[in-house]
C-alpha positions in Angstrom: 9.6 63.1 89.9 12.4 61.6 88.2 12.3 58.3 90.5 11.1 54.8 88.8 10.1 52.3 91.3 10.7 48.5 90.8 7.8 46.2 90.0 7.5 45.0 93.4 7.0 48.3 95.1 3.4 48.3 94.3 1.2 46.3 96.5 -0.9 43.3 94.7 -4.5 43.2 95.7 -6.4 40.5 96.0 -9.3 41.2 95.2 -11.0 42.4 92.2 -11.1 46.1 90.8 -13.3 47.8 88.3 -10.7 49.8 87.2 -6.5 50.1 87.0 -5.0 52.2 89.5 -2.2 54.6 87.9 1.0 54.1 88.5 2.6 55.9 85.8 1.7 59.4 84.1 4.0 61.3 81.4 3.3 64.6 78.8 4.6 64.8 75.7 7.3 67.2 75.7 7.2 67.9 72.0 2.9 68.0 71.5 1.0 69.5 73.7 -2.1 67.7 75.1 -0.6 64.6 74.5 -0.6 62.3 77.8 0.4 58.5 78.7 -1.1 57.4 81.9 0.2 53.9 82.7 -2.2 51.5 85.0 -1.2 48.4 87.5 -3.3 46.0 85.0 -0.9 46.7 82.2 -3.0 49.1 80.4 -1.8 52.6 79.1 -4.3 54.8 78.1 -3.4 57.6 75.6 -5.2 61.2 75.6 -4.0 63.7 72.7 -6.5 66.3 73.7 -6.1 67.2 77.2 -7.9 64.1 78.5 -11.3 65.3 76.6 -10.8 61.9 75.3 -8.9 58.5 75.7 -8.1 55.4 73.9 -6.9 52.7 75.6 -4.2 49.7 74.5 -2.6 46.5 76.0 -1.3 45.4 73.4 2.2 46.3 72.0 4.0 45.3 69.1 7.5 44.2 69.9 10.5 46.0 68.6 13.9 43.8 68.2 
């Protein structure tokens, strides 16, 4: 806990896969049941009920 690894850490594959693998996972400390689980394909899926459900983005708006 507490570490952040550099892009590069994480092995590419080459080959394809079904699904992202998570390389990133974080609880609200202010709402309970609310999760962020960051995946190697640039997803980051978003649970506010304990993980019952999931909604999924890849898309951010950029702030400046």
């Amino acid at each position: 806990m507490g570490k952040y690894w550099s892009a590069d850490a994480l092995p590419r594959m080459y080959q394809h896969q079904l699904w992202g693998l998570i390389v990133s996972l974080a609880e609200s400390k202010v709402k309970k049941d609310l999760l962020y689980a960051g995946t190697d394909d640039g997803v980051i899926a978003i649970t506010e009920d304990g993980g019952m459900n999931w909604t999924q983005s890849d898309h951010f708006p950029r702030h400046t």
